[in-house]
MIMI-671406 format. One record per residue (C-alpha): residue number from 1; residue in one letter; x, y negated, z. Coordinates in nm, 3 decimals, decimal comma. Each point is the difference from the previous one (the first is absolute). Last residue first. Example, Ala and Ser with C-alpha at 12.3 -4.5 7.8 and 13.67 -1.06 7.14 Angstrom:
REM residues 2
+-----+----+---------+---------+---------+
:   i : aa :       X :       Y :       Z :
+-----+----+---------+---------+---------+
:   2 :  S :   1,367 :   0,106 :   0,714 :
:   1 :  A :  -0,137 :   0,344 :   0,066 :
+-----+----+---------+---------+---------+
END
This chain:
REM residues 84
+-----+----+---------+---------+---------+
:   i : aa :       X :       Y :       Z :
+-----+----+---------+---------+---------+
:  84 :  X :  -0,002 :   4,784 :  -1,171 :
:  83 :  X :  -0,175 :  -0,305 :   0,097 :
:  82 :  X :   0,292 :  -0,134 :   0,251 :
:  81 :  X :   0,214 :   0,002 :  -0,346 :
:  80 :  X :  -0,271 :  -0,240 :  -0,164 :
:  79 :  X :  -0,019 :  -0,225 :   0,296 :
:  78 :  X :   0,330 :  -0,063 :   0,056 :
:  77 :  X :   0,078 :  -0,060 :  -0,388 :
:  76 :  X :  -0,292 :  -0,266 :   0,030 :
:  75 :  X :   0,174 :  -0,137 :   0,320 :
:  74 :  X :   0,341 :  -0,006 :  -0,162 :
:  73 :  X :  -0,195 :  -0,206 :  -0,303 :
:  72 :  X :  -0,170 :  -0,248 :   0,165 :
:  71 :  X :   0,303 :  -0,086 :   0,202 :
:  70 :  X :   0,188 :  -0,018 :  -0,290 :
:  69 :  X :  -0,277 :  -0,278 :  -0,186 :
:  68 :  X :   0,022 :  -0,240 :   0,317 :
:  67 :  X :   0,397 :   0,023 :  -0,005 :
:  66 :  X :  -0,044 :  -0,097 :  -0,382 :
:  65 :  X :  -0,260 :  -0,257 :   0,123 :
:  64 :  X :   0,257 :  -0,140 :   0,232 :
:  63 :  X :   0,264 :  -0,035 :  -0,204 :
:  62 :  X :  -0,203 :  -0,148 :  -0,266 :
:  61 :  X :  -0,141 :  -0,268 :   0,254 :
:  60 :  X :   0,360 :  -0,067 :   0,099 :
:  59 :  X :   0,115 :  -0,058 :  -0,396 :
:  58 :  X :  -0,328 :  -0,250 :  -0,053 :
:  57 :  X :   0,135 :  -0,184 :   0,297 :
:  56 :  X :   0,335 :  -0,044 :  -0,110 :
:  55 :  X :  -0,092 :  -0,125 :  -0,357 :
:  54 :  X :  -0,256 :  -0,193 :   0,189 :
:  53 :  X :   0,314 :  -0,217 :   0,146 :
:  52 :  X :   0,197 :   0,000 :  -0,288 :
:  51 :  X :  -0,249 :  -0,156 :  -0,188 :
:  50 :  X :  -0,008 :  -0,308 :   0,251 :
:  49 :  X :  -0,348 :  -0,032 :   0,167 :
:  48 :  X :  -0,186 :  -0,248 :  -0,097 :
:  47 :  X :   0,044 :  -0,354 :   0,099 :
:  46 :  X :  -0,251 :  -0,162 :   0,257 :
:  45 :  X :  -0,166 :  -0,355 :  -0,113 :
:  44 :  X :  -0,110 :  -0,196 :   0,305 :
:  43 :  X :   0,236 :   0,152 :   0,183 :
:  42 :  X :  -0,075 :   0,130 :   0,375 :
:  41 :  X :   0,128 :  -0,205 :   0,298 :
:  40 :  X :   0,012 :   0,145 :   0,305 :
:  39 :  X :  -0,130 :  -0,039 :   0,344 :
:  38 :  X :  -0,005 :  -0,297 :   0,190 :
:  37 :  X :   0,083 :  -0,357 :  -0,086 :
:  36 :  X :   0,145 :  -0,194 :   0,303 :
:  35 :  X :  -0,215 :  -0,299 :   0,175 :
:  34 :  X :   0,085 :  -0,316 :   0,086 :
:  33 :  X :  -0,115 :  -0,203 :   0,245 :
:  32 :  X :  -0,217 :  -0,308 :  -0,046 :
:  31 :  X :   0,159 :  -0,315 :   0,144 :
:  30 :  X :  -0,081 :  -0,046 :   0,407 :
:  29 :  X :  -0,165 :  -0,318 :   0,098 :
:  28 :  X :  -0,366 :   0,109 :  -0,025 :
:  27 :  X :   0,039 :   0,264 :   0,268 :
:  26 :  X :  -0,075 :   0,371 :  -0,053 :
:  25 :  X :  -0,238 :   0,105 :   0,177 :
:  24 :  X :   0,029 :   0,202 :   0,367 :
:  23 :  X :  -0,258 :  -0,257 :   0,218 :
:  22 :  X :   0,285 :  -0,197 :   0,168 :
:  21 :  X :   0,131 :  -0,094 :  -0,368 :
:  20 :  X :   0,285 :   0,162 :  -0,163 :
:  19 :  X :   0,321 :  -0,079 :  -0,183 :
:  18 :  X :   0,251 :   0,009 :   0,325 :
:  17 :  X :   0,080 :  -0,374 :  -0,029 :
:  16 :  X :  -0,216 :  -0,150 :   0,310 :
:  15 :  X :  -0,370 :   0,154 :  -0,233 :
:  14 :  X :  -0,278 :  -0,255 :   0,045 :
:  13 :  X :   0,256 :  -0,340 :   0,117 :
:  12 :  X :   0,195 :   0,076 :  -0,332 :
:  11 :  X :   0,300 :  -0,267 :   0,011 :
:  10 :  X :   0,345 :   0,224 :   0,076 :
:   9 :  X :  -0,135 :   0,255 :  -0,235 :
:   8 :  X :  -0,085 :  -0,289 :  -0,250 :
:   7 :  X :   0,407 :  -0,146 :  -0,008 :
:   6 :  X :   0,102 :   0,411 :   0,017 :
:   5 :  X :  -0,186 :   0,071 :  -0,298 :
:   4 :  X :  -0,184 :   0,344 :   0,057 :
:   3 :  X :   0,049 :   0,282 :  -0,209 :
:   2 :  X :   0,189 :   0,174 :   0,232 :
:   1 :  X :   0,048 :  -0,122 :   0,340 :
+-----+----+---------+---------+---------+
END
């Protein structure tokens, strides 16, 4: 049994070695169990991004407003040609 000394598992009259009493607790022979941590650890003291790193971001979002800024325009040449 885990966590349960095999000279007291042998011994406990309330629990015959399996770790619990008749009534579903756990019995007073058994060591605490041990428990795993669970979920992740976040740093106390996060580093900011490397430059590089917002270098590439700040080159995406200028993509993506030039592609923003096209669109605008085809649709205001659309417009003006559908007016004549």
């Amino acid at each position: 049994m885990k966590g349960v000394k095999p000279s007291q598992a042998q011994t406990c009259d309330r629990c015959f070695g399996i770790g619990y009493d008749a009534s579903g607790y756990a019995c007073t022979c058994t060591a605490p169990a041990s428990v795993a941590r669970v979920g992740r650890r976040i740093p106390k003291h996060p580093q900011p991004p490397r430059p590089e790193r917002w270098r590439d971001y700040l080159k995406d979002l200028a993509r993506a407003m030039l592609l923003v800024i096209a669109a605008m325009f085809i649709s205001a040449v659309t417009v003006a040609l559908m007016a004549r």
